[in-house]
N, C-alpha and C positions, 0 to 999 in steps of 0.2 A: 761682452766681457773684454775687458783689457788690461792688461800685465802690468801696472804701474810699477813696482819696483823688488826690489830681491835684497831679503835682509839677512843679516850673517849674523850671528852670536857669536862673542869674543870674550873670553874668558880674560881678555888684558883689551879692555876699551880706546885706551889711549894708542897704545900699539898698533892696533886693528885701522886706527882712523887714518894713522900717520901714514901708514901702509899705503893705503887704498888713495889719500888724496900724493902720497909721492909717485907712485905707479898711473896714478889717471890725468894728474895735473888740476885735479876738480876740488877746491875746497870746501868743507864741511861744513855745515850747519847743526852747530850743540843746541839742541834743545833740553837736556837732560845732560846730568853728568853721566847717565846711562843710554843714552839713544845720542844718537847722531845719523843725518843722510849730506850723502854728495851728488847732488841732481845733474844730471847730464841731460844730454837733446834729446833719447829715445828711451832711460828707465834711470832709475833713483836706485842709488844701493844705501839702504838704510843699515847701519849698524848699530847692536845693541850689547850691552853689555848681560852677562849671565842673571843677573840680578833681573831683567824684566821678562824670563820668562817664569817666572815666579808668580806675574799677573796674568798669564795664562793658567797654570798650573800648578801647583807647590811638588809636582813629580817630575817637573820637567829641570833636571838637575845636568844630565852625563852629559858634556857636547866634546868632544875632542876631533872636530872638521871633517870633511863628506871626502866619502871613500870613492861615492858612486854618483857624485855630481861637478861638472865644470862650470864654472864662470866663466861666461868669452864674450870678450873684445875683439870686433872688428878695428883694426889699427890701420895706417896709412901704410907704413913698412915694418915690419914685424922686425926683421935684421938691426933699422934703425933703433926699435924700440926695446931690444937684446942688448946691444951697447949701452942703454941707457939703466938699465935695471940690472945687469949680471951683479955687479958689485955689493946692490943694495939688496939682494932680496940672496933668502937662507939656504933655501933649497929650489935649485934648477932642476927638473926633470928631465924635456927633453931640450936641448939647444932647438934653432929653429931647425924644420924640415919640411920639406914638402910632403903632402899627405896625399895619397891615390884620390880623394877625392878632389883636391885641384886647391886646397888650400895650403899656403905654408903656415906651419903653427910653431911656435912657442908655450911651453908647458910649464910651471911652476908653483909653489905654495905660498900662502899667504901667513903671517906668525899665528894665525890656529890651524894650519896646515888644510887649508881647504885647497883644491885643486884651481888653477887661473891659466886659460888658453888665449894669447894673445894670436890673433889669426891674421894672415892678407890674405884675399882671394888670389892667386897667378896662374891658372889657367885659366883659358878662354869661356870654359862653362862656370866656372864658381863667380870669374867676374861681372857675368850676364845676369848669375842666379841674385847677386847683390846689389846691380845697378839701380 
């Protein structure tokens, strides 16, 4: 089995994409005026608009963003990539901190408020654990 990608449903499509390719630097391939992905070196974030999961289900309607999942990015310096995005994004959670497990994180939401952990490793064991 292997993880190819992690797709988000966005009740505003356009929003969703602009978000994700200004925050990753990755730009988007529209296949659909309802689906779009931004392919990176290690997973694809597909984004879809509310309208396709309707081709799943005609019950699957309520999405208002994951309460009890992170999206995270391993980044090169999380501080630098704080300065880059405070201004542009809605809601900041946590500024960056260093976490007991040896990564520093930055925490924030995406415009359908899903949760997005940007991370660097900086202690000696998180950095081994990702080398």
């Amino acid at each position: 089995m292997k993880l190819t990608s992690l797709r988000i449903i966005s009740k505003d499509i356009q929003s969703a994409v602009a978000f994700y390719e200004q925050i990753t630097g990755i730009a988007a391939t529209w296949y659909t005026e309802d689906f779009a992905e931004l392919s990176g070196n290690s997973i694809t974030i597909a984004i879809g608009s509310t309208r396709t999961m309707q081709m799943f289900s005609e019950d699957l309607t309520d999405f208002a963003g994951s309460k009890s999942t992170i999206i995270e990015f391993m980044v090169k310096n999380v501080d630098e990539e704080y300065e880059k995005i405070k201004s542009k994004v809605s809601r900041i959670i946590q500024k960056p901190t260093t976490m007991p497990w040896g990564n520093r994180s930055l925490l924030f939401c995406d415009p359908d408020s899903n949760m997005i952990n940007f991370f660097t490793p900086v202690s000696e064991e998180a950095v081994k654990k990702f080398s």
